[in-house]
Kinemage of the C-alpha trace (Angstrom):
@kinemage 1
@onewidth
@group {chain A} dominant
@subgroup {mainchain}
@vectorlist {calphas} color= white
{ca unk a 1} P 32.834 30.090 -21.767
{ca unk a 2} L 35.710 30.139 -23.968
{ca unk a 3} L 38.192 31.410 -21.690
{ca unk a 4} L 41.537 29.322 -21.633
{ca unk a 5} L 43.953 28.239 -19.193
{ca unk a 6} L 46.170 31.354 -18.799
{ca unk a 7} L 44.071 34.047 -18.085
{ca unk a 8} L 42.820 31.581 -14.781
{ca unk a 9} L 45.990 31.228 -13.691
{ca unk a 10} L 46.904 35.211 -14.450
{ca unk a 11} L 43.950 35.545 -12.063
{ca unk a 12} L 42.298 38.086 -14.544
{ca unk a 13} L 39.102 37.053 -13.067
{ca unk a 14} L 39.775 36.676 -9.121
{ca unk a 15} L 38.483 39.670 -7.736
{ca unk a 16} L 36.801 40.392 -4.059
{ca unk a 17} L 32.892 39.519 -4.463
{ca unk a 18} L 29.571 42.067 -4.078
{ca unk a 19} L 26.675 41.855 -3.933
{ca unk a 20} L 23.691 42.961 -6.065
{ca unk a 21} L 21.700 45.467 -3.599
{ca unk a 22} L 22.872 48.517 -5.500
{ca unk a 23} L 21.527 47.102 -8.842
{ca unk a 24} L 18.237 45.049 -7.259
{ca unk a 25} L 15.634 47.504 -9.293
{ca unk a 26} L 17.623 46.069 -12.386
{ca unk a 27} L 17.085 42.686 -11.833
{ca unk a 28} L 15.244 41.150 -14.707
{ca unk a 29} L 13.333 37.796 -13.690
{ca unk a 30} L 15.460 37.214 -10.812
{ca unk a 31} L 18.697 36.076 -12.518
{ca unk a 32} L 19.887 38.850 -15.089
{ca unk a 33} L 21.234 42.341 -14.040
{ca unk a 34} L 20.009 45.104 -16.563
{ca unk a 35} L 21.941 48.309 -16.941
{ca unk a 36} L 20.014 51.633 -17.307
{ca unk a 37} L 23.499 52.773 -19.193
{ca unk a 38} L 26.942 51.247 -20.264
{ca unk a 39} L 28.253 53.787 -17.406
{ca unk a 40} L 26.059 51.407 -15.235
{ca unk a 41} L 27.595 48.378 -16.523
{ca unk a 42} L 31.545 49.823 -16.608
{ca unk a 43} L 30.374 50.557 -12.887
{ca unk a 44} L 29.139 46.844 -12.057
{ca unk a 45} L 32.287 46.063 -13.924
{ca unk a 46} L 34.973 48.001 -11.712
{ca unk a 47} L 33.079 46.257 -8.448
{ca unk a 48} L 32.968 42.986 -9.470
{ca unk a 49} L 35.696 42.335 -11.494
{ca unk a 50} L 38.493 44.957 -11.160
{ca unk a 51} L 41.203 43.606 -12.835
{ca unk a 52} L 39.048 42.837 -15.760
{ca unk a 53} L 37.455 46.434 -15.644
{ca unk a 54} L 41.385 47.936 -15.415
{ca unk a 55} L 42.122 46.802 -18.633
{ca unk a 56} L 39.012 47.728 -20.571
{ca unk a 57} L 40.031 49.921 -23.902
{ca unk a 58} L 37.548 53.175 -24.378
{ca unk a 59} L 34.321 52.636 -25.878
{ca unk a 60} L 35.267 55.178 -28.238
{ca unk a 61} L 38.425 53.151 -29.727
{ca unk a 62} L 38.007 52.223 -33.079
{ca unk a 63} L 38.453 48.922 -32.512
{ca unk a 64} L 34.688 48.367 -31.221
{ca unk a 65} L 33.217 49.785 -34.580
{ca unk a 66} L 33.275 45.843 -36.466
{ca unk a 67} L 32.316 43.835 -33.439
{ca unk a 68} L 29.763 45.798 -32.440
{ca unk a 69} L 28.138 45.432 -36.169
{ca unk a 70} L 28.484 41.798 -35.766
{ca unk a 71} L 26.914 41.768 -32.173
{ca unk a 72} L 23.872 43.595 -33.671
{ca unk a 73} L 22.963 40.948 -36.122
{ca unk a 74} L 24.187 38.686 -34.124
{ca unk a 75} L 21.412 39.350 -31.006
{ca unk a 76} L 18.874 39.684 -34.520
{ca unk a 77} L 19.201 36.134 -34.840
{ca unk a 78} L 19.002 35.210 -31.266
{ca unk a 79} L 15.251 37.138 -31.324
{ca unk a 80} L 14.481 35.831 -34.418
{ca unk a 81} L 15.118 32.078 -32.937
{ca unk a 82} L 14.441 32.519 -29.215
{ca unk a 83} L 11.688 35.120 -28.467
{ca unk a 84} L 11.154 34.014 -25.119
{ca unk a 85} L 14.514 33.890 -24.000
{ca unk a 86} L 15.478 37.391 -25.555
{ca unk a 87} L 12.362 39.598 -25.414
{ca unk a 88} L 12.733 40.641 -21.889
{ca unk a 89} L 16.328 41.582 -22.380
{ca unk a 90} L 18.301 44.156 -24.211
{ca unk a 91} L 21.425 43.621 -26.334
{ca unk a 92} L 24.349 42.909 -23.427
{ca unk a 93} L 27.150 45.715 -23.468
{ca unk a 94} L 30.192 44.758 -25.264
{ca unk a 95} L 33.434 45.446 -23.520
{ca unk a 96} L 36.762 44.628 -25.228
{ca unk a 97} L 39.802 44.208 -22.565
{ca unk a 98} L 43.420 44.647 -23.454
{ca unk a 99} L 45.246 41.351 -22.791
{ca unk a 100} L 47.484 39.745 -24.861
{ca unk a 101} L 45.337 36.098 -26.093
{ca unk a 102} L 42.522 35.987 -28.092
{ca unk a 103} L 39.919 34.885 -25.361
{ca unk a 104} L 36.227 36.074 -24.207
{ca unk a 105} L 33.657 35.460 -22.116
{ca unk a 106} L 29.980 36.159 -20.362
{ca unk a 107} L 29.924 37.036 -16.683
{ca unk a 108} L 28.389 35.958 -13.443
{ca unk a 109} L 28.173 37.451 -10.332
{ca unk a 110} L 30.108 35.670 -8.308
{ca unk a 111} L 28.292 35.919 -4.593
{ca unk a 112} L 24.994 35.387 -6.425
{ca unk a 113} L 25.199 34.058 -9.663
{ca unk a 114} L 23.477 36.824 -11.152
{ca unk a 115} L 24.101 37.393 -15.052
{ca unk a 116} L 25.182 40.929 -15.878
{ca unk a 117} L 24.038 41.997 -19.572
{ca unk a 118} L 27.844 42.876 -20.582
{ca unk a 119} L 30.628 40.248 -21.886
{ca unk a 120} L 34.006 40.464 -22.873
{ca unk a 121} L 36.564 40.052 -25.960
{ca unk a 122} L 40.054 40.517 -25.539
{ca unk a 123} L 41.915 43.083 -27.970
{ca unk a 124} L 43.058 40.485 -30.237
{ca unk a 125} L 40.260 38.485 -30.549
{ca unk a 126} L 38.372 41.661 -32.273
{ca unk a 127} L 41.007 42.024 -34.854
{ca unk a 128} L 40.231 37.988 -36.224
{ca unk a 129} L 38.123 37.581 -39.183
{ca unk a 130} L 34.504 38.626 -39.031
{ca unk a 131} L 33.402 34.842 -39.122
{ca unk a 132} L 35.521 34.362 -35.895
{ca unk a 133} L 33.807 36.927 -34.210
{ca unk a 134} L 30.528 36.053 -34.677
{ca unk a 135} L 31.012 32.693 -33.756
{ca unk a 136} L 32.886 33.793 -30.313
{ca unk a 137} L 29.520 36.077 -29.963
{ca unk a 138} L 27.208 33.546 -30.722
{ca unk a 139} L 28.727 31.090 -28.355
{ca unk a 140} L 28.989 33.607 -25.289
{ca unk a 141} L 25.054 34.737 -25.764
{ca unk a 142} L 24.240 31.002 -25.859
{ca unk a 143} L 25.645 31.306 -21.734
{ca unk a 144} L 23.992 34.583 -21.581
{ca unk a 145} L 20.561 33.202 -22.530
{ca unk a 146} L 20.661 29.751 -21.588
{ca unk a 147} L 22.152 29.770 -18.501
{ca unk a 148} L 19.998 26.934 -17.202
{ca unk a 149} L 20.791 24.590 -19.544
{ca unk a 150} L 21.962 21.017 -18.416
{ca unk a 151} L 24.679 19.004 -18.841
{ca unk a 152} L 24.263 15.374 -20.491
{ca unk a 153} L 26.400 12.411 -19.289
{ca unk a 154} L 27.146 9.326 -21.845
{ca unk a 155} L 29.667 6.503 -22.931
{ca unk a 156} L 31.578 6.186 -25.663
{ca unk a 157} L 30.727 2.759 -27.079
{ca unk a 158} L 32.761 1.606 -30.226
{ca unk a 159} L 34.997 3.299 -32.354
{ca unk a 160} L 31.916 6.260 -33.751
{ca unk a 161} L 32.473 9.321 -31.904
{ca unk a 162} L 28.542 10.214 -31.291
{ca unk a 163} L 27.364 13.616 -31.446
{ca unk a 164} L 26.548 14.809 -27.980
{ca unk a 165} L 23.506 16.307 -28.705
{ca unk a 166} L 21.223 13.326 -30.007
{ca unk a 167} L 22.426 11.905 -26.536
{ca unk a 168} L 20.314 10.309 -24.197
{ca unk a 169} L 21.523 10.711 -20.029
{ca unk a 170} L 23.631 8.184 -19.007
{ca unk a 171} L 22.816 7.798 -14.529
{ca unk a 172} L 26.208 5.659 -14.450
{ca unk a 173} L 28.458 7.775 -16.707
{ca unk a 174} L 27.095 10.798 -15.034
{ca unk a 175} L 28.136 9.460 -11.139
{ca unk a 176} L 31.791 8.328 -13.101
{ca unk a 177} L 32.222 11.732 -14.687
{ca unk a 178} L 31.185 14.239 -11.732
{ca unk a 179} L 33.246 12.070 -8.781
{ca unk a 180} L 36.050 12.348 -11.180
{ca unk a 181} L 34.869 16.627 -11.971
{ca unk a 182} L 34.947 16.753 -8.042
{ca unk a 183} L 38.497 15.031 -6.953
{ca unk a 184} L 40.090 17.111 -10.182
{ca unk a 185} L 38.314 20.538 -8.791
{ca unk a 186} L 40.914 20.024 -5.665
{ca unk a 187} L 43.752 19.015 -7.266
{ca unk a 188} L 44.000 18.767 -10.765
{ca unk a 189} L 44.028 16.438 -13.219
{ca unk a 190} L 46.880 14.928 -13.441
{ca unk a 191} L 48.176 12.113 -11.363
{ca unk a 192} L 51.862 12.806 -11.200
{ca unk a 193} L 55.084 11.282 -9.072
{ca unk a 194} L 56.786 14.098 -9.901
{ca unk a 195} L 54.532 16.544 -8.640
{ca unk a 196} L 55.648 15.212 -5.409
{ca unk a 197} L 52.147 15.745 -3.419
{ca unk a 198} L 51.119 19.004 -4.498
{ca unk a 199} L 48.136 20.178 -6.254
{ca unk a 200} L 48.038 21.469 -10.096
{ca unk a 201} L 45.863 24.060 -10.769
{ca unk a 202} L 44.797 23.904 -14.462
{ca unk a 203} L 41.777 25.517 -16.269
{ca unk a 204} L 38.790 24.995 -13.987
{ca unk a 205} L 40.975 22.522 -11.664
{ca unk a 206} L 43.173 22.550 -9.199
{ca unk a 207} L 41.636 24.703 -6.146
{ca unk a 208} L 44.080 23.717 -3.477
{ca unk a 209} L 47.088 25.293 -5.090
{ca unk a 210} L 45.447 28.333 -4.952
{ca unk a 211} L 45.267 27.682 -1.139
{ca unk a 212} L 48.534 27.232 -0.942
{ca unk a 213} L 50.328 30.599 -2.552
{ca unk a 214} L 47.002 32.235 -0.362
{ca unk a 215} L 48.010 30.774 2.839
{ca unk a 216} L 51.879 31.868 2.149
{ca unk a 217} L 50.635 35.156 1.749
{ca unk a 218} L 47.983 35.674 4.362
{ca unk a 219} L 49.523 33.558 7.498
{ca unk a 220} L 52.951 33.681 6.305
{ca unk a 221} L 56.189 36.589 6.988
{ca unk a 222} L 56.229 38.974 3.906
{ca unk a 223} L 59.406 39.690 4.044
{ca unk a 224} L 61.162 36.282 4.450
{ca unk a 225} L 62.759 35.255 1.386
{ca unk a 226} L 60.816 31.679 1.446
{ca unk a 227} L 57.777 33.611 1.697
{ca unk a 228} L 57.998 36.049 -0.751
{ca unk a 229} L 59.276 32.801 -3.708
{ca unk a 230} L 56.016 30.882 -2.423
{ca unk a 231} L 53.397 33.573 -2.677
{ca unk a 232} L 54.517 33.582 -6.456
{ca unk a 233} L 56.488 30.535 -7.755
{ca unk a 234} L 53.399 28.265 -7.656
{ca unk a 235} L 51.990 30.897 -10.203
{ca unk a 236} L 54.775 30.845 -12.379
{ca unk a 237} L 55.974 26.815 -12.129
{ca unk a 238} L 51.959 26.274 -13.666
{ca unk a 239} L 52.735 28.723 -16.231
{ca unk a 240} L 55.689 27.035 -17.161
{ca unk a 241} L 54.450 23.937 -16.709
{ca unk a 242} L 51.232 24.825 -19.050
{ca unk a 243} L 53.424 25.923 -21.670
{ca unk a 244} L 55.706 23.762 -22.054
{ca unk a 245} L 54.314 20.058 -21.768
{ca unk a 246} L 50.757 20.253 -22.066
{ca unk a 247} L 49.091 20.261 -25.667
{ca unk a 248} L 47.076 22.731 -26.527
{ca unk a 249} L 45.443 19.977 -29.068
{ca unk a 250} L 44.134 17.546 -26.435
{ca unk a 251} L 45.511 18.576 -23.213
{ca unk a 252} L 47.178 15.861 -23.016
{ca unk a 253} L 50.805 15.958 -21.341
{ca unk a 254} L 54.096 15.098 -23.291
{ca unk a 255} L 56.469 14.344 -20.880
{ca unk a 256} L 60.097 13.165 -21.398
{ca unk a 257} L 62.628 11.805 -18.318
{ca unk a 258} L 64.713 15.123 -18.068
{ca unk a 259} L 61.147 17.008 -17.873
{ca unk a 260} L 59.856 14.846 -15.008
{ca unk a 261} L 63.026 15.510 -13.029
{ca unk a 262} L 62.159 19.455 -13.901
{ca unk a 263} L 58.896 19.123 -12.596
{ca unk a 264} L 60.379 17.266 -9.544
{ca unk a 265} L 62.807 19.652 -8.835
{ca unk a 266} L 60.610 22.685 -9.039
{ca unk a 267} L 57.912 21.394 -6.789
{ca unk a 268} L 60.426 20.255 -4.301
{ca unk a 269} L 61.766 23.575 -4.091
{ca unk a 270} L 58.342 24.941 -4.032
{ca unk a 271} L 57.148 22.558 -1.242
{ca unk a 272} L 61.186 23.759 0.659
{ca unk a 273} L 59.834 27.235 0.292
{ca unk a 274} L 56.289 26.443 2.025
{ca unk a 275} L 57.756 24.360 4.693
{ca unk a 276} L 60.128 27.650 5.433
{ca unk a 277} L 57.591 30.316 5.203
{ca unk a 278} L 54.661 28.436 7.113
{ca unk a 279} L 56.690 26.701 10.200
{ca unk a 280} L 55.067 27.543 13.370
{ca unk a 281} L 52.401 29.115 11.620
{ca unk a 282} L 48.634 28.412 12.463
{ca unk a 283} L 46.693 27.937 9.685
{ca unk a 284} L 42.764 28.160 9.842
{ca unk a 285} L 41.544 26.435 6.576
{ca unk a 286} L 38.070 27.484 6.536
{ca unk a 287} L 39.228 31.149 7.566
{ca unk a 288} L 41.620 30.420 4.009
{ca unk a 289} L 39.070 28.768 1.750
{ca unk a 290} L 36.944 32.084 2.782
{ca unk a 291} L 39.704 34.140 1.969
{ca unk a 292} L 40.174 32.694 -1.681
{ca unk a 293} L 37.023 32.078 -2.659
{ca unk a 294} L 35.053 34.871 -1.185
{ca unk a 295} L 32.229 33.025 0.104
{ca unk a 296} L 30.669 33.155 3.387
{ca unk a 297} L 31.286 31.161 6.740
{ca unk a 298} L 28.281 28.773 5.656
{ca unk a 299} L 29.177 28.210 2.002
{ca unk a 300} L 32.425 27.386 2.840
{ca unk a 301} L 31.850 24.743 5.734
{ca unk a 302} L 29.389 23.260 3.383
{ca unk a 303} L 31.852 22.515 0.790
{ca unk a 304} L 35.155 22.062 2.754
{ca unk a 305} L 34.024 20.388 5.736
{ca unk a 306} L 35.642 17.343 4.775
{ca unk a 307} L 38.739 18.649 3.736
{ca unk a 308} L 38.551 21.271 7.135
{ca unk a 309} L 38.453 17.333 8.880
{ca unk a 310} L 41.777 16.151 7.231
{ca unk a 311} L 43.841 18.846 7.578
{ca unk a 312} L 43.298 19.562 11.461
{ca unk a 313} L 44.885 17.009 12.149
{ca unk a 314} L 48.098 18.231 10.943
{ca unk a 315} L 50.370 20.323 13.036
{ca unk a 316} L 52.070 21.548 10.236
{ca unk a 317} L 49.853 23.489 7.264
{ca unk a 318} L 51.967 22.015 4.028
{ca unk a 319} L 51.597 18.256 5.456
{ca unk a 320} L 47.950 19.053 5.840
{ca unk a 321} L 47.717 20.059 2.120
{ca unk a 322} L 49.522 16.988 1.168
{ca unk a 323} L 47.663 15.027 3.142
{ca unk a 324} L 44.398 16.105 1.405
{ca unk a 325} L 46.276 16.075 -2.350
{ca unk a 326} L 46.518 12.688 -1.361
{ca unk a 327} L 43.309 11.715 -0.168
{ca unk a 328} L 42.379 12.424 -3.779
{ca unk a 329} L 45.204 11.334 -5.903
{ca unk a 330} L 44.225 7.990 -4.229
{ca unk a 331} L 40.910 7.920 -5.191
{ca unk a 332} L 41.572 9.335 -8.763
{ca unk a 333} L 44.205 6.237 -8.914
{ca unk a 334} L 41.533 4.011 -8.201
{ca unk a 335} L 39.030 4.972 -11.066
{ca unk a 336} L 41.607 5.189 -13.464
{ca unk a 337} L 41.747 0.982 -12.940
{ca unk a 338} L 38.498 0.969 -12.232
{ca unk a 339} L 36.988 2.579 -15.130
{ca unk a 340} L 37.469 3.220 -18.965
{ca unk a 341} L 37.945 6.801 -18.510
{ca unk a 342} L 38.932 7.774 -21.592
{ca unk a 343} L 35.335 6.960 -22.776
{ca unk a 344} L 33.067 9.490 -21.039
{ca unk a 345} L 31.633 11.825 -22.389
{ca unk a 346} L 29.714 15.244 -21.069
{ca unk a 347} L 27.801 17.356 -23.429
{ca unk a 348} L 28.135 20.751 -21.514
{ca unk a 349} L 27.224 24.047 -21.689
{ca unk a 350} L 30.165 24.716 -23.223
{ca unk a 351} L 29.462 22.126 -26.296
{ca unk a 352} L 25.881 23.371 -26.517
{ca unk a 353} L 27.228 26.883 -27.063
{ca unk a 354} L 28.901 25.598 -29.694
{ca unk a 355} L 26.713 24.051 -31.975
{ca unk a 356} L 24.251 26.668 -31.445
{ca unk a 357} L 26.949 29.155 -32.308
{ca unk a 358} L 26.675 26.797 -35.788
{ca unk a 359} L 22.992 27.853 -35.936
{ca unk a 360} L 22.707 31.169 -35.353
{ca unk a 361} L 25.606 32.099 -37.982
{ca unk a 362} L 23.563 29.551 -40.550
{ca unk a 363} L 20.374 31.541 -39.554
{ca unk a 364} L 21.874 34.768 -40.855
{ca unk a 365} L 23.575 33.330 -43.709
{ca unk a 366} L 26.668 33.117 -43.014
{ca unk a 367} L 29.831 30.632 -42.823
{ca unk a 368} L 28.535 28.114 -39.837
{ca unk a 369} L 31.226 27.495 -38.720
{ca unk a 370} L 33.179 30.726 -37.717
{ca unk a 371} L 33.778 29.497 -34.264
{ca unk a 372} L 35.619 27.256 -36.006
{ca unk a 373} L 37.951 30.360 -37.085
{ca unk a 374} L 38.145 31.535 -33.660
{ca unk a 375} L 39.348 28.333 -31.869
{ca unk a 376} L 42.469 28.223 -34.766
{ca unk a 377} L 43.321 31.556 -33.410
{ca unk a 378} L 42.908 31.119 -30.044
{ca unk a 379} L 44.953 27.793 -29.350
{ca unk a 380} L 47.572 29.666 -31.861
{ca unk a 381} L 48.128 32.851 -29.629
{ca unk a 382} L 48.675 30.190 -26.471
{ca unk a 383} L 50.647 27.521 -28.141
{ca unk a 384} L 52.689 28.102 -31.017
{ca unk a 385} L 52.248 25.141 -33.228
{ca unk a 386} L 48.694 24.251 -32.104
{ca unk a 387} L 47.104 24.547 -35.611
{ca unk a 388} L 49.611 22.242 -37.627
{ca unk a 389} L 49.130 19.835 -34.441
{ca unk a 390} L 45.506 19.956 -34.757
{ca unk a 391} L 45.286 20.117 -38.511
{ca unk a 392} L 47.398 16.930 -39.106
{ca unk a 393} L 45.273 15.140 -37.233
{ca unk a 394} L 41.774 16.187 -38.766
{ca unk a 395} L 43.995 15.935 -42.480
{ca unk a 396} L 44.210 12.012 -41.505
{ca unk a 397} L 40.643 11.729 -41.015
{ca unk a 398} L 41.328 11.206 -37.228
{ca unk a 399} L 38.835 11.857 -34.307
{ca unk a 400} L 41.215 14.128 -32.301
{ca unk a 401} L 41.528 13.421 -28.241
{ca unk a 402} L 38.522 14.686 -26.540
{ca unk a 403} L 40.663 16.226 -23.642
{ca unk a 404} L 39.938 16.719 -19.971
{ca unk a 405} L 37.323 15.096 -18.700
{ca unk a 406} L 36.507 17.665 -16.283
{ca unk a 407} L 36.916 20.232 -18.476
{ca unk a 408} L 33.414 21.250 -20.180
{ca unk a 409} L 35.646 23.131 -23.294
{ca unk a 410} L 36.762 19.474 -24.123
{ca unk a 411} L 40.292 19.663 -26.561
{ca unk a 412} L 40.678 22.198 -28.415
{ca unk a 413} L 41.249 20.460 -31.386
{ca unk a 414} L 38.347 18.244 -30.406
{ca unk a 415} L 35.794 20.919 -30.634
{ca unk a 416} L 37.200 21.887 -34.103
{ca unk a 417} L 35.867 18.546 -35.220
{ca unk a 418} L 32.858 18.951 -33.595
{ca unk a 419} L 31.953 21.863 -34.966
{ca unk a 420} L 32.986 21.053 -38.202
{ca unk a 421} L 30.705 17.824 -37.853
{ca unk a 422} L 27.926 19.973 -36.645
{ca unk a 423} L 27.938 22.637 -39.728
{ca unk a 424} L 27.977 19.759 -42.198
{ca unk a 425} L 24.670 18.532 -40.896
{ca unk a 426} L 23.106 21.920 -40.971
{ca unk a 427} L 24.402 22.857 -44.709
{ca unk a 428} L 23.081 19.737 -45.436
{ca unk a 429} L 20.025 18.919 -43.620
{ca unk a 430} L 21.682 15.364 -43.673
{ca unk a 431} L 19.296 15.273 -40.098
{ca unk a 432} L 17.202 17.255 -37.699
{ca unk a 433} L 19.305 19.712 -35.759
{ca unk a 434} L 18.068 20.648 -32.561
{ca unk a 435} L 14.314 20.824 -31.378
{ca unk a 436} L 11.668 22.782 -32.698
{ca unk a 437} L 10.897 24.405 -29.504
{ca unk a 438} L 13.536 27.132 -28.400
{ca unk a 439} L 12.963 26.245 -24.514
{ca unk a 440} L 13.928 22.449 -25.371
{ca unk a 441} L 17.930 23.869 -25.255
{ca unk a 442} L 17.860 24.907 -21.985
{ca unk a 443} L 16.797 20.718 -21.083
């Protein structure tokens, strides 16, 4: 999905989780929910993801009239290419949401991974050029159809940047890459001093500081002062944090002495502000990891059971956080000694989106590379600056960074590249691009 780091940490899309009962006589070969009506959908919508659903614009705005065009030939192409995959489906609802970045994204149910047929575009990203919108919808219906599509792990080896996906699996660079995914999913992905123990929650990292504003505001006094600062100053240190030394090129962080001692001092005052609100205060972690991600009793002592281990054996709940941040930030230490990080490579779901995007628009006859367009305008409306970043890099003749390892988006500027790399080949026909058989995507 194409969703950036913002609207995560805006928690746009943390919402209590359903289940499916009420639409079961919907479900379409046991993984995609089909609505009888949009009404249907808006309803699934408002039950499943309410803030998202409080901030959807009228179907009768205006504003729906181009996209909707574009999502029409758009699906033509996807059942002209992929029969199987589409046939049994109809053309997913299109809901645009008033927020202020030019985002989107498909949907999953998140208590059973069910896909919904409706996906989102934010308010400004269906006002960018019609190439940029029919690469964003070509991308997002590449997650619609292939959901089951799987990842493939490889190593950089020289100075080429390969093409993930002429890739063959890599068993070693695909252990490196997901213990790596796993210690970032707790904690981040950044190793920092100055971050003085805590967690970073960035993108699709970071779960553990979302523990800790939860646990200020479920076990803690809400009206203490202390309280009240650390139930929302982990929210907005990120933000600031995000926007102000993290490039929106690579993700990589740009960091000069007085901004270290910034970062110091606002997670020490953060940490002053947990110590305060949580002191004498029993905290149950698994009764907390059920409370922020919604799953059940047995989901969540499956997957924190370790970290549940660890942090009993603190008296006091921050120490026990710090004491698991640590736990990883050790590890993560290790491997960045230990391996050539900088070299792995994952061709994801999100990367496979986007070169098909590249197909689909080439299939109708038109420019390949919209999603091209839509990246530009994306990274612009979070980071001012990201496009004469990006484009003085590419203007060199540069590979730009590939970004986060655990991230499957990669850098933005990265994907740019990529993209750009990828519609060459298909104007061309310089070599084969993709497999004959439709079902060989979803490998």
């Amino acid at each position: 999905m194409l969703n950036f780091c913002y609207l995560i940490i805006l928690s746009l899309f943390f919402c209590e989780m359903t289940t499916t009962q009420v639409y079961a006589s919907h479900l379409v070969n046991d993984k995609y929910i089909v609505f009888d009506s949009r009404e249907e959908a808006i309803a699934w919508l408002k039950k499943n993801k309410p803030e998202l659903a409080a901030n959807i614009l009228p179907f009768e705005h205006l504003i729906y009239e181009r996209p909707l065009r574009i999502l029409g030939s758009i699906w033509g192409s996807y059942q002209d290419l992929y029969p199987d995959r589409s046939s049994k489906l109809p053309i997913p609802e299109l809901v645009i949401v008033d927020y202020p970045y030019v985002d989107g994204s498909t949907l999953t149910e998140d208590s059973t991974e069910h896909i919904p047929a409706i996906f989102q575009i934010s308010k400004p990203a269906a006002e960018t050029t019609h190439n940029s919108i029919a690469g964003l919808m070509a991308h997002e219906l590449t997650h619609y159809l292939f959901p089951d599509f799987q990842p493939v792990y490889y190593q950089k080896k020289g100075k080429t940047e390969p093409l993930g996906y002429n890739q063959e699996n890599e068993l070693q660079a695909e252990l490196v890459v997901k213990e790596w995914t796993k210690l970032t999913k707790n904690v981040g992905p950044f190793v920092l001093d100055e971050l003085n123990g805590l967690p970073f929650q960035f993108i699709n990292d970071g779960q553990l500081s979302y523990f800790l504003t939860a646990g200020a505001r479920k076990y803690g006094d809400p009206l203490k002062p202390s309280c009240v600062r650390a139930s929302t100053s982990e929210v907005e240190w990120n933000i600031y944090f995000i926007k102000h030394y993290i490039s929106f090129v690579d993700f990589s962080l740009k960091l000069e002495a007085d901004q270290r001692q910034n970062i110091r001092s606002k997670t020490e005052a953060y940490i002053g502000d947990l110590r305060d609100c949580l002191k004498n205060r029993k905290v149950d972690f698994l009764d907390l990891a059920m409370t922020v991600t919604g799953w059940s009793q047995d989901q969540v002592k499956q997957r924190y059971v370790g970290e549940a281990a660890i942090f009993q054996n603190y008296s006091d709940a921050v120490d026990g956080f710090m004491a698991l941040t640590k736990v990883s930030y050790t590890r993560m230490k290790e491997m960045l000694i230990q391996y050539d990080l900088a070299s792995y490579r994952t061709y994801s779901y999100e990367e496979i989106a986007d070169d098909n995007s590249v197909r689909i628009l080439f299939h109708l006859g038109w420019n390949p590379n919209g999603l091209r367009e839509f990246i530009e305008a994306a990274g612009e409306s979070y980071q001012a600056g990201f496009k004469k970043n990006c484009f003085e890099i590419l203007n060199r003749g540069e590979v730009p960074g590939y970004g986060l390892l655990s991230d499957p988006h990669h850098g933005a500027c990265y994907r740019i590249f990529h993209i750009e790399e990828i519609s060459r080949r298909v104007i061309g026909r310089s070599e084969p691009f993709f497999p004959s058989q439709a079902a060989d995507i979803g490998r």
